[in-house]
mmCIF entry with sequence, helices, sheets and N, C-alpha, C, O atoms, coordinates in Angstrom:
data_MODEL
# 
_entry.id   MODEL 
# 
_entity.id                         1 
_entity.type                       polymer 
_entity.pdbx_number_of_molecules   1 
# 
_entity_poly.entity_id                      1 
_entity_poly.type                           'polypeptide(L)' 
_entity_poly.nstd_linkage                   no 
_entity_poly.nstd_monomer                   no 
_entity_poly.pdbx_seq_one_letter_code       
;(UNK)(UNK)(UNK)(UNK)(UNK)(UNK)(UNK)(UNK)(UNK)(UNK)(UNK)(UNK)(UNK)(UNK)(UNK)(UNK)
(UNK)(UNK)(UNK)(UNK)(UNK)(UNK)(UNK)(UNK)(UNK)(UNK)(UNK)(UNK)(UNK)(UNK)(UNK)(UNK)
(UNK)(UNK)(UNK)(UNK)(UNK)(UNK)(UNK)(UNK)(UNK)(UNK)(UNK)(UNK)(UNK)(UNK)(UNK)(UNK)
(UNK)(UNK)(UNK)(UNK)(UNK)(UNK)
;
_entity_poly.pdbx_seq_one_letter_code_can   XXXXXXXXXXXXXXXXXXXXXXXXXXXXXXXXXXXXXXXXXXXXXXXXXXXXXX 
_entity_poly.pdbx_strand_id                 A 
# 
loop_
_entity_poly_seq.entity_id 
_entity_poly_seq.num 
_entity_poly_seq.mon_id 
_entity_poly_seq.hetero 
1 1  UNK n 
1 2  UNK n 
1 3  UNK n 
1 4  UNK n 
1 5  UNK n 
1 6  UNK n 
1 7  UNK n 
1 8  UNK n 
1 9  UNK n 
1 10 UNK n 
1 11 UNK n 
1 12 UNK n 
1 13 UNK n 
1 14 UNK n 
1 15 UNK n 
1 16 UNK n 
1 17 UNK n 
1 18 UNK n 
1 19 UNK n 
1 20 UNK n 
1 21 UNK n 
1 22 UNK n 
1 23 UNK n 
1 24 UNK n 
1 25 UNK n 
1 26 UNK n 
1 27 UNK n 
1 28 UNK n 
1 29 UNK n 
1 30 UNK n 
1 31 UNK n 
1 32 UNK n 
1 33 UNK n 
1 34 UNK n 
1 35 UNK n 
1 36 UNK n 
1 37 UNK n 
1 38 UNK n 
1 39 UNK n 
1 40 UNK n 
1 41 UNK n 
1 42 UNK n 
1 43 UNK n 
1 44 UNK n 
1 45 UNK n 
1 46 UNK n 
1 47 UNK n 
1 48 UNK n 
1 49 UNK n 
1 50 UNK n 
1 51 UNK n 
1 52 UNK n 
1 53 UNK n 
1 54 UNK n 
# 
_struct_asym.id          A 
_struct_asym.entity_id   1 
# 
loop_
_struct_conf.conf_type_id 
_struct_conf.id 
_struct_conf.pdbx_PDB_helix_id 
_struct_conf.beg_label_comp_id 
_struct_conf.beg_label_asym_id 
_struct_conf.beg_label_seq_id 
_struct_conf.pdbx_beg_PDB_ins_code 
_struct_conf.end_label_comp_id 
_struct_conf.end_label_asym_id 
_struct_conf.end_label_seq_id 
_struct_conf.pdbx_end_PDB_ins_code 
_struct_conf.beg_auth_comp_id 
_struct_conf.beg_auth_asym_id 
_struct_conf.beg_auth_seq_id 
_struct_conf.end_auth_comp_id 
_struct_conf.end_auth_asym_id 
_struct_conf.end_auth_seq_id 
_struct_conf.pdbx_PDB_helix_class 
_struct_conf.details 
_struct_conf.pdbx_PDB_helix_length 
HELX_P HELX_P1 AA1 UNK A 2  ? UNK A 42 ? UNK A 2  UNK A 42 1 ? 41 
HELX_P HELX_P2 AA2 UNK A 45 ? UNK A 52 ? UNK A 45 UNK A 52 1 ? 8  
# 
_struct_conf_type.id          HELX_P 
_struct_conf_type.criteria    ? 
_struct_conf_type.reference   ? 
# 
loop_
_atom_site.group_PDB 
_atom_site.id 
_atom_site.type_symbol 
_atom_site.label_atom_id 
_atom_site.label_alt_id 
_atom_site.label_comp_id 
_atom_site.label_asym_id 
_atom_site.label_entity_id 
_atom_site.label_seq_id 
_atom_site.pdbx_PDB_ins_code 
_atom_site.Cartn_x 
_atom_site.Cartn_y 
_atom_site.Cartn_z 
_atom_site.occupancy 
_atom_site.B_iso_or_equiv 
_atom_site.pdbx_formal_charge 
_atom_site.auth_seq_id 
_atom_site.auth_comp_id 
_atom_site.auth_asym_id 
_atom_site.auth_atom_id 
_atom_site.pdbx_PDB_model_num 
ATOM 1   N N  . UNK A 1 1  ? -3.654 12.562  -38.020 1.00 0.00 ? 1  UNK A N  1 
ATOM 2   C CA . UNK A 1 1  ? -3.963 13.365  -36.853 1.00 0.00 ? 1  UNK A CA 1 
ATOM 3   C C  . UNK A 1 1  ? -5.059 12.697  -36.018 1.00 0.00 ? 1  UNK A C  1 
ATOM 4   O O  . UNK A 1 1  ? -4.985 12.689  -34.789 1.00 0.00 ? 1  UNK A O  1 
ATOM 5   N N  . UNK A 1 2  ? -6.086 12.132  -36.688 1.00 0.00 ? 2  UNK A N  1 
ATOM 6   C CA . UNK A 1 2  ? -7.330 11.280  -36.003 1.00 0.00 ? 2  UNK A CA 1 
ATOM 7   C C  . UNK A 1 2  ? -6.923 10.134  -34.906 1.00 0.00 ? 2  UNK A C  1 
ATOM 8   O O  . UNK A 1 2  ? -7.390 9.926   -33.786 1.00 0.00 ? 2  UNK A O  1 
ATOM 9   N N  . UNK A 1 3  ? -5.819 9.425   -35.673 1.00 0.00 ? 3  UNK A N  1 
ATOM 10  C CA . UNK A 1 3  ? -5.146 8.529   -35.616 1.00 0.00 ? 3  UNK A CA 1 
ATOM 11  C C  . UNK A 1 3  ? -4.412 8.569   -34.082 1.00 0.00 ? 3  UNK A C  1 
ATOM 12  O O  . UNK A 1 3  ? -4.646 7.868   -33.098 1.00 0.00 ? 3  UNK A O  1 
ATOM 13  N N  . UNK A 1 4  ? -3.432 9.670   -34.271 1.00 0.00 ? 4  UNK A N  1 
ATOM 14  C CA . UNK A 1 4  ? -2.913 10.285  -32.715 1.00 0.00 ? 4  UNK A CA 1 
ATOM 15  C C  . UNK A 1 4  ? -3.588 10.527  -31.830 1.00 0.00 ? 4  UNK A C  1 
ATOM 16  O O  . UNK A 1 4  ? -3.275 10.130  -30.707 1.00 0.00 ? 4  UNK A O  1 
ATOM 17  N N  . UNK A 1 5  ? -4.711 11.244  -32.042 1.00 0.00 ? 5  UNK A N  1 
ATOM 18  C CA . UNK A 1 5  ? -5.966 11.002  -31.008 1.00 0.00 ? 5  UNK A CA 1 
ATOM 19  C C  . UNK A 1 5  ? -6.843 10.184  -30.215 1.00 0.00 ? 5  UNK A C  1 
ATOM 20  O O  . UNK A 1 5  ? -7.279 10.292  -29.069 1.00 0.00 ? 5  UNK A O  1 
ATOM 21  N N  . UNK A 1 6  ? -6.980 9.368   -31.100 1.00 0.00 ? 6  UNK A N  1 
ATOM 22  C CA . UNK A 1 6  ? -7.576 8.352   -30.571 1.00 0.00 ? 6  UNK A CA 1 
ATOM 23  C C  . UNK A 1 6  ? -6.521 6.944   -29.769 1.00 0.00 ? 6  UNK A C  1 
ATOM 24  O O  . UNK A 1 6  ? -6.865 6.252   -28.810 1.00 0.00 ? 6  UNK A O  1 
ATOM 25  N N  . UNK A 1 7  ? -5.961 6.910   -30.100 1.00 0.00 ? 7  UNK A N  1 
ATOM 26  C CA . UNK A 1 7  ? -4.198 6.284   -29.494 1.00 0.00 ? 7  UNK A CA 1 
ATOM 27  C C  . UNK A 1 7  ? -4.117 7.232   -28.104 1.00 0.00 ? 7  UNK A C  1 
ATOM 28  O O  . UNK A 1 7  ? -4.213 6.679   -27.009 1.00 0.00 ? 7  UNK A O  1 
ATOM 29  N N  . UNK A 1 8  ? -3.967 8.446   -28.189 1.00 0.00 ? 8  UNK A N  1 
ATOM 30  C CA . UNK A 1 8  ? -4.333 8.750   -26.673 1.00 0.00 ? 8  UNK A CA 1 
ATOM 31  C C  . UNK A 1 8  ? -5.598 9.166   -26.119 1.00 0.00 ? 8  UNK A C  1 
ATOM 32  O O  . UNK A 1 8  ? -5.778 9.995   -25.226 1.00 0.00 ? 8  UNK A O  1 
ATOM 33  N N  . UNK A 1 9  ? -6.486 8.465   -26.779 1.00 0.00 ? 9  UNK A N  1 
ATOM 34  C CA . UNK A 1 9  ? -7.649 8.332   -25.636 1.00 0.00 ? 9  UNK A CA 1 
ATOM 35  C C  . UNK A 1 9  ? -7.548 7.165   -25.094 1.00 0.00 ? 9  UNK A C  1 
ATOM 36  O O  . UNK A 1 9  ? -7.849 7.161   -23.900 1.00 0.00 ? 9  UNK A O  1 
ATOM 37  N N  . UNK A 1 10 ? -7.149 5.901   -25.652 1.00 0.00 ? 10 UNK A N  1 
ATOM 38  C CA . UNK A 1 10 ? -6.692 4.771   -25.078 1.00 0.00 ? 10 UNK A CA 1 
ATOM 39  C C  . UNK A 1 10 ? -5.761 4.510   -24.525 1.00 0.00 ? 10 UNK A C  1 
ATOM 40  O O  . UNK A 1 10 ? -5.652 3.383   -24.042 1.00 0.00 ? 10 UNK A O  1 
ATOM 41  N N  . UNK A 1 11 ? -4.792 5.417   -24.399 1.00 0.00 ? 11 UNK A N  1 
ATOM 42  C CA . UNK A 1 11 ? -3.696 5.761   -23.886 1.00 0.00 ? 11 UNK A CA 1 
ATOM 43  C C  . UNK A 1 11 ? -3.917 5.601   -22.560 1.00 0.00 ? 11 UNK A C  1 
ATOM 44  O O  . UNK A 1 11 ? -3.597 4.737   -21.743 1.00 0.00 ? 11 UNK A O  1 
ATOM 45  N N  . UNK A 1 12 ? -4.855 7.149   -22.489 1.00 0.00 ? 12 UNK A N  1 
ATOM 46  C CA . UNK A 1 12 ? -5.501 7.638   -21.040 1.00 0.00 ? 12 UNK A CA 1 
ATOM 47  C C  . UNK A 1 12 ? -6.408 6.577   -20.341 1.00 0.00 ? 12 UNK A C  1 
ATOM 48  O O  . UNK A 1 12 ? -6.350 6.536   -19.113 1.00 0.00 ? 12 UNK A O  1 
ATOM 49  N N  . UNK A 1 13 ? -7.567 5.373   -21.250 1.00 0.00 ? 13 UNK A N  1 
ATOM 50  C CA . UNK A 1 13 ? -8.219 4.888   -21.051 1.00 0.00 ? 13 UNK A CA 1 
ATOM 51  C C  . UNK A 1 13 ? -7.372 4.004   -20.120 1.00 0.00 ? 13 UNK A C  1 
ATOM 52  O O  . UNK A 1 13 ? -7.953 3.954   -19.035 1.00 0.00 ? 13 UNK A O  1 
ATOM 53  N N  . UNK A 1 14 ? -6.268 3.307   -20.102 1.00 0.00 ? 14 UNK A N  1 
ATOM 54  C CA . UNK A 1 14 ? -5.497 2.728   -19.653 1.00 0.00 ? 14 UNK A CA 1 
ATOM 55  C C  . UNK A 1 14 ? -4.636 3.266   -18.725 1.00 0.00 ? 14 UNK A C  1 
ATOM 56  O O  . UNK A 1 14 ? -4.054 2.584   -17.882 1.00 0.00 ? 14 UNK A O  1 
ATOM 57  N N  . UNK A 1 15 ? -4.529 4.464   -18.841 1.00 0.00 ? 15 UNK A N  1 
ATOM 58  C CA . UNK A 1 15 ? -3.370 4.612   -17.500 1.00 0.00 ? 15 UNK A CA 1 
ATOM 59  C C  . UNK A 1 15 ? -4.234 4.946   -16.694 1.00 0.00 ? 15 UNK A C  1 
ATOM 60  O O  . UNK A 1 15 ? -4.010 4.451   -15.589 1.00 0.00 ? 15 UNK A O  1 
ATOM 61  N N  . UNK A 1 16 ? -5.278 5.666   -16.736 1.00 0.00 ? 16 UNK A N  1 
ATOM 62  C CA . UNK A 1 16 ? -6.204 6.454   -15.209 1.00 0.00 ? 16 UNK A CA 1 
ATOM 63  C C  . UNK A 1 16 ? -6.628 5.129   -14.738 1.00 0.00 ? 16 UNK A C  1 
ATOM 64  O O  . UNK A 1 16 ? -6.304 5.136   -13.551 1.00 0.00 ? 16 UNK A O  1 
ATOM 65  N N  . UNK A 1 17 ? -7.200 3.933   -15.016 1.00 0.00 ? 17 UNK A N  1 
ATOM 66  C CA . UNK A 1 17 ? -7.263 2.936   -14.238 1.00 0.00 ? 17 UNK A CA 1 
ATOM 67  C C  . UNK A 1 17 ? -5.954 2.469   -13.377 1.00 0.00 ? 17 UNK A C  1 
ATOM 68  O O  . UNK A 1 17 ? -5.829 2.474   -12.152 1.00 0.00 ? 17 UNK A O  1 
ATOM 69  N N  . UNK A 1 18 ? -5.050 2.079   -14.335 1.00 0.00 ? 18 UNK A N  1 
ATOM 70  C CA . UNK A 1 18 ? -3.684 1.523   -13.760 1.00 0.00 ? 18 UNK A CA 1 
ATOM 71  C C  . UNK A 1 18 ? -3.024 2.235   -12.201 1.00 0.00 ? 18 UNK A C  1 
ATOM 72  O O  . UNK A 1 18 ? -2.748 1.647   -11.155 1.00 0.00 ? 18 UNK A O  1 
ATOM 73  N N  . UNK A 1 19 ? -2.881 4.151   -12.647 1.00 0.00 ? 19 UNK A N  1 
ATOM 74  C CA . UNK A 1 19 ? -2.854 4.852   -11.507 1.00 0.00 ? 19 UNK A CA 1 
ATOM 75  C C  . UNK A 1 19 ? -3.554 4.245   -10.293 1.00 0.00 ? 19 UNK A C  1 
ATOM 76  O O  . UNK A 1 19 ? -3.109 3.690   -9.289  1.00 0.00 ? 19 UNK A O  1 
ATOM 77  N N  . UNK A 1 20 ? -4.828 4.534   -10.717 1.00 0.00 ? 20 UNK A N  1 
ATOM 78  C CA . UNK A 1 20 ? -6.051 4.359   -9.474  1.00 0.00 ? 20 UNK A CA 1 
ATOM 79  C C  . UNK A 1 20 ? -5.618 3.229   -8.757  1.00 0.00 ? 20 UNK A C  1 
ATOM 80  O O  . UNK A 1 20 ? -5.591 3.302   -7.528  1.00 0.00 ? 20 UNK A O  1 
ATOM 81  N N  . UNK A 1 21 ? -5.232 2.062   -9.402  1.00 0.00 ? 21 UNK A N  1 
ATOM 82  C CA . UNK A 1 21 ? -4.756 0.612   -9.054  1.00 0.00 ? 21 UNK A CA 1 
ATOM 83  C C  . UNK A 1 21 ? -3.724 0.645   -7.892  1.00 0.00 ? 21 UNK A C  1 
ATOM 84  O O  . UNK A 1 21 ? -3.659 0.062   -6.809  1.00 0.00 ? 21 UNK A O  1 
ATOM 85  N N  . UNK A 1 22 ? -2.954 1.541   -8.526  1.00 0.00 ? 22 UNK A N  1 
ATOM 86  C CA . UNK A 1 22 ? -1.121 0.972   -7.843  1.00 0.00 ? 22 UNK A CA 1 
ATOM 87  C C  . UNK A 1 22 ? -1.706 2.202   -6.590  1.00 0.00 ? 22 UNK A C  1 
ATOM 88  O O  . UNK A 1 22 ? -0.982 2.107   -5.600  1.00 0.00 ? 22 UNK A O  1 
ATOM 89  N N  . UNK A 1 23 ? -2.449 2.941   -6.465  1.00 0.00 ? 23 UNK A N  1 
ATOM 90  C CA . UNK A 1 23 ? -2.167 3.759   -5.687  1.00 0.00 ? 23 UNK A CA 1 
ATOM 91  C C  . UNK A 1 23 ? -3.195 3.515   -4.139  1.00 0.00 ? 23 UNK A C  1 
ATOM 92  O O  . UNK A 1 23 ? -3.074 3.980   -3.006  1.00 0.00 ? 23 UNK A O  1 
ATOM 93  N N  . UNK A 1 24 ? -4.332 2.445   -4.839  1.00 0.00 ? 24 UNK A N  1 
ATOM 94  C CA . UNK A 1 24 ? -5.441 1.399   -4.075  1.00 0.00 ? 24 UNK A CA 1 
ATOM 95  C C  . UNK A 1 24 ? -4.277 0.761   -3.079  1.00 0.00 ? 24 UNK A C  1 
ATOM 96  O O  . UNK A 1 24 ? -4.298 0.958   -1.864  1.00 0.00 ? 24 UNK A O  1 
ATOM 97  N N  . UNK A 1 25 ? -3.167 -0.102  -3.806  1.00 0.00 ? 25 UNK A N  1 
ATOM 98  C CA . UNK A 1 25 ? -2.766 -1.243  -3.692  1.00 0.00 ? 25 UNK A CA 1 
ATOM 99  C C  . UNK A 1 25 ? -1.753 -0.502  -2.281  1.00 0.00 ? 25 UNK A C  1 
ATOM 100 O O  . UNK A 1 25 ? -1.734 -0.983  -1.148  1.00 0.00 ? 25 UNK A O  1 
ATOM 101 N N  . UNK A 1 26 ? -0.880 0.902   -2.776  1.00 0.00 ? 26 UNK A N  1 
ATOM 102 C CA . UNK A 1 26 ? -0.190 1.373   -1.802  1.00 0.00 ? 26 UNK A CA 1 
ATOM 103 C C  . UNK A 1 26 ? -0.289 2.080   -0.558  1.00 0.00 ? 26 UNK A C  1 
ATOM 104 O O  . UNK A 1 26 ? 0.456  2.240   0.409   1.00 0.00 ? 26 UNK A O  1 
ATOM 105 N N  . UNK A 1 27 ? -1.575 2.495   -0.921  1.00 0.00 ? 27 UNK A N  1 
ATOM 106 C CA . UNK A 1 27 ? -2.160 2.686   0.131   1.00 0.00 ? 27 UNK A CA 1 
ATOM 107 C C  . UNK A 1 27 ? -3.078 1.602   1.533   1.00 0.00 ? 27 UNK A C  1 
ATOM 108 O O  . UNK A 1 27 ? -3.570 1.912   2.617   1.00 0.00 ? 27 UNK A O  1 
ATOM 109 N N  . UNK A 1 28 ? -2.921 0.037   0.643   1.00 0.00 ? 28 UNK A N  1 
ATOM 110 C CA . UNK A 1 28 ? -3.739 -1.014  1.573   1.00 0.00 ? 28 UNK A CA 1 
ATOM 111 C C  . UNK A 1 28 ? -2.088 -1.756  2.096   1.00 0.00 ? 28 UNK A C  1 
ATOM 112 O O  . UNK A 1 28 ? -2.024 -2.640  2.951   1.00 0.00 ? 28 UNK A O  1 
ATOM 113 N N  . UNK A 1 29 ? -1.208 -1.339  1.584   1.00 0.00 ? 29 UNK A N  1 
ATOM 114 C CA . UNK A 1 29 ? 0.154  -1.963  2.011   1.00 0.00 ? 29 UNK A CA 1 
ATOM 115 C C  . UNK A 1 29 ? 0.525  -1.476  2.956   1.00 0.00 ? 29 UNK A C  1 
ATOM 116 O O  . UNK A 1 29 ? 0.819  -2.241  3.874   1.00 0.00 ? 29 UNK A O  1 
ATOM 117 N N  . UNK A 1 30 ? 0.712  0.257   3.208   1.00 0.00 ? 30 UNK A N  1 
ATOM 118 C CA . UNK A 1 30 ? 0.591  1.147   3.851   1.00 0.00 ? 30 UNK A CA 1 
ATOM 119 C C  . UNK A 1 30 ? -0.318 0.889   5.685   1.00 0.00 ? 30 UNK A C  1 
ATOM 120 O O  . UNK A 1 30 ? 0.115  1.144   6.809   1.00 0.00 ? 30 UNK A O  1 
ATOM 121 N N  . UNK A 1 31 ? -1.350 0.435   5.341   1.00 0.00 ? 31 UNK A N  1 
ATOM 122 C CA . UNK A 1 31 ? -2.661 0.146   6.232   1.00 0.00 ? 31 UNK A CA 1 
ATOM 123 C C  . UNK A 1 31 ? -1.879 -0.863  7.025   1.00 0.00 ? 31 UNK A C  1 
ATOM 124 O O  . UNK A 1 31 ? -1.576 -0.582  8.185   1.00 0.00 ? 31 UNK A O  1 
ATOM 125 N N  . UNK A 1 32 ? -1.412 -2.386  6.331   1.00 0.00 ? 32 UNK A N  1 
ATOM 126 C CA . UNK A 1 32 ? -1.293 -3.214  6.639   1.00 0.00 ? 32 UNK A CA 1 
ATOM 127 C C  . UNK A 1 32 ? 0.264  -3.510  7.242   1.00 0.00 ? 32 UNK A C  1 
ATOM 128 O O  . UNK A 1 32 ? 0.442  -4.474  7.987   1.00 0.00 ? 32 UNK A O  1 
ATOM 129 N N  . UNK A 1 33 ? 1.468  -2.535  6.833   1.00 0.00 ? 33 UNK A N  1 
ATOM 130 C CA . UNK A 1 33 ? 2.413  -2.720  7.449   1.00 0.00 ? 33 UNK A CA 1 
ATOM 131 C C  . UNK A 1 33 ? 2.217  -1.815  8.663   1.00 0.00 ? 33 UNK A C  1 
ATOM 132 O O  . UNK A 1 33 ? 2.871  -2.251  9.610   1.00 0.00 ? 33 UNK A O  1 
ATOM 133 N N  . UNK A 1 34 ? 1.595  -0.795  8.936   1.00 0.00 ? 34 UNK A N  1 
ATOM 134 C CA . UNK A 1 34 ? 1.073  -0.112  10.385  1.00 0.00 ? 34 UNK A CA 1 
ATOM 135 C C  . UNK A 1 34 ? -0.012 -1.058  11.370  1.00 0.00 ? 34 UNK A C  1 
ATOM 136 O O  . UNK A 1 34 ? -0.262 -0.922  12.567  1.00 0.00 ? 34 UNK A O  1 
ATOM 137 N N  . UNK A 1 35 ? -0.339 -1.672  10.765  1.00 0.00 ? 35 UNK A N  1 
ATOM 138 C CA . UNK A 1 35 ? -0.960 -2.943  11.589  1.00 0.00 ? 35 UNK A CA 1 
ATOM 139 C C  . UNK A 1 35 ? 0.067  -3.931  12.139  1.00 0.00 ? 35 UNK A C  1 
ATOM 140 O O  . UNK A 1 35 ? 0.016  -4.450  13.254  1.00 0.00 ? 35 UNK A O  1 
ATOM 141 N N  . UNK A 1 36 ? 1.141  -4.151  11.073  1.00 0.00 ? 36 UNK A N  1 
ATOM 142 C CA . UNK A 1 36 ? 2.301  -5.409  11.570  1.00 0.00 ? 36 UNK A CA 1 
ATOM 143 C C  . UNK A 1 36 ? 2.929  -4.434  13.016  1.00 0.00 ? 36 UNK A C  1 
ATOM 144 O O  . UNK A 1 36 ? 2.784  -4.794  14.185  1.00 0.00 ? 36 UNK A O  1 
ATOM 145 N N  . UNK A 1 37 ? 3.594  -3.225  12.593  1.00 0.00 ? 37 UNK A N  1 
ATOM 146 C CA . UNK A 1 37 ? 4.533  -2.793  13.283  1.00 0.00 ? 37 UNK A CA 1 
ATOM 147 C C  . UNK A 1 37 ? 3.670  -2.544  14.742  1.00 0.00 ? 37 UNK A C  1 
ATOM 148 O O  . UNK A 1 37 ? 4.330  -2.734  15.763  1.00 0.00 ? 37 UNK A O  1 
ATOM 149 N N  . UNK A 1 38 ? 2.280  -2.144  14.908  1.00 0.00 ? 38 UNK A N  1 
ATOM 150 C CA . UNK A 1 38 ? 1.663  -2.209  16.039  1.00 0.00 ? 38 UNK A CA 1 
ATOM 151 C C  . UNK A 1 38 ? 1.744  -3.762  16.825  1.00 0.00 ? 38 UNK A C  1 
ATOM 152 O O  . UNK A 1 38 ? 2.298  -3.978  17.903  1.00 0.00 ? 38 UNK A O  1 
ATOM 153 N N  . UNK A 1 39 ? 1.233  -4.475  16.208  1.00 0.00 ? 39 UNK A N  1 
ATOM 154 C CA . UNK A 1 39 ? 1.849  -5.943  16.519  1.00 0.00 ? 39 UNK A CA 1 
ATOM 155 C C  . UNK A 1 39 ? 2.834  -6.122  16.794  1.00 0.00 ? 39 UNK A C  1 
ATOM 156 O O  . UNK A 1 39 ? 2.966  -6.828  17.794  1.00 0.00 ? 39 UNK A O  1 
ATOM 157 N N  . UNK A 1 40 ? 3.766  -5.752  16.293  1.00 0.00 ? 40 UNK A N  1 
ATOM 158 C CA . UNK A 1 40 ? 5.213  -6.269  16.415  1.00 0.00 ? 40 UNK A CA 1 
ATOM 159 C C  . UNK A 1 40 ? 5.510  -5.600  17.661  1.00 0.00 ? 40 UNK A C  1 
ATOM 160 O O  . UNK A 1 40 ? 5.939  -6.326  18.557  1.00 0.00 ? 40 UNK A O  1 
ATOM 161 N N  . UNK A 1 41 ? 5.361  -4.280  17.925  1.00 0.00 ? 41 UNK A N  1 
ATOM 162 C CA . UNK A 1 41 ? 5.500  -3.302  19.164  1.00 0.00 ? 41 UNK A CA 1 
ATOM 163 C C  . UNK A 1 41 ? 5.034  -4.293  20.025  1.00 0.00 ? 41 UNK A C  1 
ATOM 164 O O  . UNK A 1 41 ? 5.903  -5.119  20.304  1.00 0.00 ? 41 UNK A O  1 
ATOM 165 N N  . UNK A 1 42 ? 3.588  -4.543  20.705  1.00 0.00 ? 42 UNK A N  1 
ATOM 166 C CA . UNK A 1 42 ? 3.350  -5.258  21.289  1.00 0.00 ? 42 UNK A CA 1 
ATOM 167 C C  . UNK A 1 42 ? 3.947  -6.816  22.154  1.00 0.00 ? 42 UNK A C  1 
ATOM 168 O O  . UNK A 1 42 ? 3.886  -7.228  23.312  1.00 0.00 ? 42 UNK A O  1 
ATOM 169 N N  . UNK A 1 43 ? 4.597  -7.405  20.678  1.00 0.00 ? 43 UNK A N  1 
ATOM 170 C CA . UNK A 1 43 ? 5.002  -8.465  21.204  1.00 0.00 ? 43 UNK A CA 1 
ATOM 171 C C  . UNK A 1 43 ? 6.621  -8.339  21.335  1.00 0.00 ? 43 UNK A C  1 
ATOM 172 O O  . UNK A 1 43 ? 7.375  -9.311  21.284  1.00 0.00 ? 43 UNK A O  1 
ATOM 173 N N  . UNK A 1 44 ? 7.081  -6.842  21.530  1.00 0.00 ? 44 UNK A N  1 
ATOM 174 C CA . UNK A 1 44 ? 8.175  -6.472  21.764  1.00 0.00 ? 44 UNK A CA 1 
ATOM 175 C C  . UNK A 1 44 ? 8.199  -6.643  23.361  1.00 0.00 ? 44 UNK A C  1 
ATOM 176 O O  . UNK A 1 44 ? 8.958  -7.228  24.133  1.00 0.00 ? 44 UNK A O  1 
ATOM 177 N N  . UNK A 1 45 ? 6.700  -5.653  23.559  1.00 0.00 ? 45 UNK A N  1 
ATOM 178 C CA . UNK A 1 45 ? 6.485  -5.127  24.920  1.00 0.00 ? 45 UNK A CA 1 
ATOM 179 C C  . UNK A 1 45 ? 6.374  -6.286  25.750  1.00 0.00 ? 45 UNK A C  1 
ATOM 180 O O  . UNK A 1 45 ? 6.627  -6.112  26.942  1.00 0.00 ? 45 UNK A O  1 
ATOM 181 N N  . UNK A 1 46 ? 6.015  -7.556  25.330  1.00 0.00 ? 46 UNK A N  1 
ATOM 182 C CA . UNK A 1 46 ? 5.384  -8.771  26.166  1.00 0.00 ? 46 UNK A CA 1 
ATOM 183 C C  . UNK A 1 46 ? 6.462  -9.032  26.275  1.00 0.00 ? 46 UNK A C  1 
ATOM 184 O O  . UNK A 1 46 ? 6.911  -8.612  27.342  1.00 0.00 ? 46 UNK A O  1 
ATOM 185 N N  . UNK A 1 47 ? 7.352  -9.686  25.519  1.00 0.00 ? 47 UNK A N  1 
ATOM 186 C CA . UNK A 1 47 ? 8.395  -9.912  26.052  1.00 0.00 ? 47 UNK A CA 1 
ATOM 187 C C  . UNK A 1 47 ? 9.502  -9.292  26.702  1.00 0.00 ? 47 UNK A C  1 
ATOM 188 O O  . UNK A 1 47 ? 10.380 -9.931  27.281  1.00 0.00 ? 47 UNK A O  1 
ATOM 189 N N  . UNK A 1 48 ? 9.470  -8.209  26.621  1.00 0.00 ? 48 UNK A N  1 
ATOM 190 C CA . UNK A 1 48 ? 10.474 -7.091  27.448  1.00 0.00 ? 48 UNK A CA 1 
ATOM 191 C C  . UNK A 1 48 ? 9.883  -7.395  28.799  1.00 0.00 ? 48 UNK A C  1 
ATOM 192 O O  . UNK A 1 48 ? 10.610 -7.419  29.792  1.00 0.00 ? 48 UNK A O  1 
ATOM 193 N N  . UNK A 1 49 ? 8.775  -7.594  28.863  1.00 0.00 ? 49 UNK A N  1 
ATOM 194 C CA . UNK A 1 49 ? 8.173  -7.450  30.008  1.00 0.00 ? 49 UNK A CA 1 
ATOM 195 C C  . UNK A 1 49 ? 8.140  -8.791  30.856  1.00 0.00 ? 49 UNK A C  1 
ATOM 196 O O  . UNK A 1 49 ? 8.185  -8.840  32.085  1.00 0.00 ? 49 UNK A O  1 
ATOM 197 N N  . UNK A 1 50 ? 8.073  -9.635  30.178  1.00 0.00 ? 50 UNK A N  1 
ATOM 198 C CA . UNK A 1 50 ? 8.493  -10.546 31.028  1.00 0.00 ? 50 UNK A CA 1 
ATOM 199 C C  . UNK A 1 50 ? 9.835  -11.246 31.140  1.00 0.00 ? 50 UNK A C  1 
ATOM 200 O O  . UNK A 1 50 ? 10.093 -12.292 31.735  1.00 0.00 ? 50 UNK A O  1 
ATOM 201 N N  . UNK A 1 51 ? 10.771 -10.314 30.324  1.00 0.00 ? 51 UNK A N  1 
ATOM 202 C CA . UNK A 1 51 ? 12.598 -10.657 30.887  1.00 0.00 ? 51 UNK A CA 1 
ATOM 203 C C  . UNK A 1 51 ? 12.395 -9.869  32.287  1.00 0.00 ? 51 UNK A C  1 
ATOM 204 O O  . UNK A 1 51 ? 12.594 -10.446 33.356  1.00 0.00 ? 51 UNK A O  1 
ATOM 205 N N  . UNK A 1 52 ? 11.993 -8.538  32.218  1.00 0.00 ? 52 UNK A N  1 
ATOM 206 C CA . UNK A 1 52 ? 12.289 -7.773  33.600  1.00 0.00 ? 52 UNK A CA 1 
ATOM 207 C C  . UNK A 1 52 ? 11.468 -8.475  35.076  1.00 0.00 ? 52 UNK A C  1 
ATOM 208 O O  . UNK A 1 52 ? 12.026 -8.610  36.165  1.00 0.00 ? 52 UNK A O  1 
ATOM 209 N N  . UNK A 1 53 ? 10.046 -8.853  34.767  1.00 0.00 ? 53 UNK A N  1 
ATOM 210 C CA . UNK A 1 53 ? 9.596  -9.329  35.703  1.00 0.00 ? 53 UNK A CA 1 
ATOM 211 C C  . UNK A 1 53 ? 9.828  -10.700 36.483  1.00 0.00 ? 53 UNK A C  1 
ATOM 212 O O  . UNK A 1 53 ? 9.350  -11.043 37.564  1.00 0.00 ? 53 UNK A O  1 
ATOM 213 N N  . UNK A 1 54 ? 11.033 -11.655 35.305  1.00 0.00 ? 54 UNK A N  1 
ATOM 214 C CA . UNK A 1 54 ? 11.657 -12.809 36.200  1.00 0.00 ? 54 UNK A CA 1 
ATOM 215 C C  . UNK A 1 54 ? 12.852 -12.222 36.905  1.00 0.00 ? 54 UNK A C  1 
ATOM 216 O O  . UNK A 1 54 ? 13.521 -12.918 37.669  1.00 0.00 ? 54 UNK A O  1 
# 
């Protein structure tokens, strides 16, 4: 019974970091593909903009 216990305290010791990790990581992916697609908008707009204006 000690045995089972302590197996999931290390259990836990290991996943509440791991969580915290993947959820750091998806949330800076998140950040960073809303940064591309603003960019990308942009250099949509530049060039739209200068097919119409020749």
């Amino acid at each position: 019974m000690g045995e089972a216990l302590i197996m999931t305290a290390i259990g836990l010791a290991v996943a509440v970091p791991a969580v915290l990790g993947y959820n750091w990581l998806v949330r800076r992916n998140k950040v960073t593909m809303d940064s591309v697609r603003g960019f990308a908008a942009d250099v949509h707009g530049v060039l739209m903009g200068a097919k119409q204006a020749r």
